[in-house]
Residue, then its C-alpha position, 0 to 999 in steps of 0.5 A: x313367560x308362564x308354562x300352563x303345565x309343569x313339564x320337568x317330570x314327564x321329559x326327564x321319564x321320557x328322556x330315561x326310557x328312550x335314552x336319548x342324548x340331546x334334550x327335546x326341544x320345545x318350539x314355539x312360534x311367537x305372533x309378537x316378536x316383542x314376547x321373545x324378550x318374555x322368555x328367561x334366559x334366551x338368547x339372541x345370535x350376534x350373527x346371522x343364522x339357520x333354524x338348524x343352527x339354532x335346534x342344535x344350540x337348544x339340543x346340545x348345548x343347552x340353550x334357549x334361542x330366538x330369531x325373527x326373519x331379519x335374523x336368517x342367513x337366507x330366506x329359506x329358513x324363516x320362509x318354511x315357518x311363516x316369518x317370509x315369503x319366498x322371493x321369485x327367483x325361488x319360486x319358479x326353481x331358479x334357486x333349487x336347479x343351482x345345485x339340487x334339481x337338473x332343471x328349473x321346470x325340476x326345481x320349481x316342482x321341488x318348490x312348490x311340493x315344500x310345504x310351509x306355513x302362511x306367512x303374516x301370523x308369526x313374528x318370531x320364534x322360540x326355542x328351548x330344552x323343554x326339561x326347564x318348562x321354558x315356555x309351553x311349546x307348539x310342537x317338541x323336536x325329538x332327534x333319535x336313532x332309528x330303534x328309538x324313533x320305533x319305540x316311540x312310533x309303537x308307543x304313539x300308536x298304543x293307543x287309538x292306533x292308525x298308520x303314521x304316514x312320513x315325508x320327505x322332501x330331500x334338502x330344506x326337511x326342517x318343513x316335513x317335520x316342523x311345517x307338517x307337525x303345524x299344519x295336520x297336529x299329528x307326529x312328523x318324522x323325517x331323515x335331516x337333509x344335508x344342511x342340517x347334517x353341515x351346518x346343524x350337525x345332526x349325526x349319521x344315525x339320527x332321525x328328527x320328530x316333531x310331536x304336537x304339544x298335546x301328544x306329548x302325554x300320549x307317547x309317554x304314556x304308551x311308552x310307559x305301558x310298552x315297557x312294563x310288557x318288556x318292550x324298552x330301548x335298548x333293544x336286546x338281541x335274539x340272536x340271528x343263528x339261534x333258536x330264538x323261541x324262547x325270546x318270543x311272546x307266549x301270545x305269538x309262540x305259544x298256540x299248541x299250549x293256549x289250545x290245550x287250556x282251552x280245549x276241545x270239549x265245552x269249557x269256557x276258560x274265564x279270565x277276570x281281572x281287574x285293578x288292586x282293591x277293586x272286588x275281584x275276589x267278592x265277584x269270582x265268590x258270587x260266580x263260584x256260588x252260581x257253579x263256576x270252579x276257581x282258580x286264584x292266582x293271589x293263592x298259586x303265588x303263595x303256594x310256589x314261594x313256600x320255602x324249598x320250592x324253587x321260585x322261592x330259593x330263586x327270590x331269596x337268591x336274587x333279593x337276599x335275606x332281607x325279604x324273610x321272615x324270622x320263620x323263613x318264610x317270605x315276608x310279601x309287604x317287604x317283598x312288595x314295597x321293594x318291587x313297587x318301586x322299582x320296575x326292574x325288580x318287580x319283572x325280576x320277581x315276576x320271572x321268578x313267580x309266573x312261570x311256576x303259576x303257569x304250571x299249577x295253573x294248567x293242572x288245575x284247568x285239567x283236573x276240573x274240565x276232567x271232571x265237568x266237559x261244560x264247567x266255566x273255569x275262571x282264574x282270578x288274575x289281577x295281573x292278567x293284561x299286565x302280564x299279556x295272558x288275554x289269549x289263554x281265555x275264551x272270555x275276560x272280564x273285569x271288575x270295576x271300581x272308581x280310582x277313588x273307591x279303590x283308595x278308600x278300600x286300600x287304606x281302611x283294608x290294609x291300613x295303607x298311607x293315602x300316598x302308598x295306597x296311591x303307588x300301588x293303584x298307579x303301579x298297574x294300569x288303570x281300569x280304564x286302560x283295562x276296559x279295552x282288553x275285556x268282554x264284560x265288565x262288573x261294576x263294584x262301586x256300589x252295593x254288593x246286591x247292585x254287584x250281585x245282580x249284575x254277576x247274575x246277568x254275567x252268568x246267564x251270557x256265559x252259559x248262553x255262550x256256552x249253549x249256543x258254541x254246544x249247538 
């Protein structure tokens, strides 16, 4: 059976960022039983079996399973997902007041609150470790613990957020997260009821979703973002006993120093940012020329790495020797390849880097508004979303340039490979995840009058903003 997509990669990046132990599964209902046999390597039971057993042999033991309804031990299975209907005796309790209700008036109300799909538009159905692009899938069966299911919740809702609403039935959750996930297309989490503890041997600890096919993207993507801000499983402690100040975000510990960066007096704090190769510096030149005073963090870098300062002695200790030049200054391209390509070392440097640019930063934004009450103070940032500074600024804006413009820039500027130039685009997030975060935006694609005339409009909103705050 042929996959529209390649699926290896962005499961293999999913199972490492959540650390899981058992393979998504890829689920799919087959209107034809007959397409079973279309599917490399599947297998079919010698035995009767349960919908659970068979998740467990794909999640576990690294099969791929298929089953019509004739395969079932009970009707219960294949009735949840459309392959039977359910025989009377279950429908009005009969069957759930045997163990699981004190009546049948109890147990028919439990029936009839299961949710399952309508029976006569599937066959059969198929399952696989999706890592080996089986087939493309309905729906992925994800089981977890409950800080990684957190973690994928949060990476979910990153985007387009609303409140996730999940069931749970009490025995026969297979349709709270496999029936569900059908029917409304959105993500369905669930605790395993009993027999999928007997007989799928889910453990104490894990928890089940199912995510539709085409969110798949969605939470990798989020969850790639969220790991780049620090949020990634495991989740390390605080400490229950300890001042844990320190471990919070400057955006929920921080207010007495935002505050004072953005002051009392008629300022405007500017931060502009903006992805590699974009135009920031030529859009901050144009403002600088319009009357704003600039403070470019590509330059603060380099001051607090000159040799004998201390985020340089920290970068030579922690990276080596390798990253000097034959003058012992830093060499930034080796610096620079190393950290592109490993997310771990880039969040090294940067806790070497950001905290001494926090502190030159600060001296400057005192230093103008001393001297100007009203001056419009920008900071050039390319890392400024990245590095969650949005609430220092009053304002942000963000220069924009098409990811193919950007490329052409990278490789006729800096004499980069098409693939190298490509990396580093993809290493920070995009423009048009950046867009969401700012107040004005400056296209740069065109002509630097079109840039100018739209810098021009900029300004005169700024010190509109600032007339109006004065009165």
């Amino acid at each position: 059976m042929n996959t529209v997509r390649d699926w290896e990669k962005p499961i293999q990046r999913l199972e490492r960022l959540m650390r899981l132990r058992s393979f998504p599964v890829a689920f799919k209902l087959l209107e034809d039983k007959k397409s079973l046999s279309e599917i490399p390597f599947l297998r079919r039971m010698n035995h009767k079996t349960t919908l659970c057993q068979m998740i467990n042999l794909v999640r576990n033991f690294d099969w791929s399973v298929g089953a019509d309804a004739d395969d079932f031990v009970s009707v219960m299975c294949p009735s949840i997902i459309g392959l039977s209907d359910i025989p009377d005796y279950m429908k009005d309790g009969t069957f759930r007041s045997i163990v699981w209700t004190k009546s049948r008036a109890d147990g028919e109300k439990y029936e009839n609150d299961i949710p399952r799909l309508p029976v006569g538009k599937y066959e059969a159905v198929a399952m696989a470790p999706l890592i080996y692009n089986p087939f493309d899938p309905d729906i992925v069966l994800i089981y977890a613990n409950p800080a990684q299911m957190m973690l994928l919740i949060n990476s979910l809702q990153f985007e387009d957020y609303e409140v996730m609403e999940f069931y749970c039935v009490g025995e026969s959750s297979c349709s709270d997260a496999i029936t569900r996930c059908y029917l409304n297309r959105k993500p369905a989490l669930t605790i395993p009821c009993y027999g999928e503890r007997r007989y799928g041997h889910a453990q104490d600890d894990e928890l089940i979703m199912a995510v539709p096919a085409e969110l798949m993207d969605k939470a990798l993507n989020g969850m790639e973002a969220l790991f780049r801000r620090g949020i990634r499983y495991p989740i390390s402690y605080a400490g229950a006993e300890t001042d844990i100040t320190h471990a919070f975000p400057e955006a929920y510990g921080g207010v007495d120093f935002i505050n004072m960066l953005r002051g009392n007096d008629n300022r405007i704090l500017l931060g502009v940012t903006g992805s590699i190769a974009t135009g920031k510096t030529a859009v901050a030149e144009m403002l600088e020329e319009l009357g704003a005073k600039t403070i470019d963090f590509d330059v603060l870098s380099r001051v607090v790495v000159e040799p004998g300062k201390p985020a340089y002695n920290d970068i030579v200790a922690y990276f080596g020797k390798q990253v000097l030049r034959p003058d012992k200054t830093l060499d930034r391209e080796k610096l620079r390849e190393i950290v592109f390509l490993d997310l771990e070392k880039k969040k090294k440097l940067e806790s070497f880097q950001h905290p001494r640019i926090g502190e030159e930063f600060f001296k400057l934004v005192e230093q103008y508004a001393s001297e100007d009450p009203n001056a419009v103070i920008q900071a050039v940032v390319p890392l400024l979303i990245e590095t969650n500074m949005q609430a220092i600024f009053h304002h942000i804006v963000m220069v924009y340039a098409s990811e193919e413009e950007q490329k052409k820039r990278l490789i006729d500027r800096d004499g980069l490979t098409e693939d190298m130039a490509m990396k580093m685009i993809r290493s920070q997030l995009s423009v048009e995840e950046k867009k969401g975060y700012c107040d004005f935006i400056v296209d740069n694609s065109g002509p630097l009058e079109e840039t100018r005339q739209h810098v021009a409009e900029l300004w005169e909103k700024l010190k509109k903003i600032q007339k109006d705050r004065k009165v």
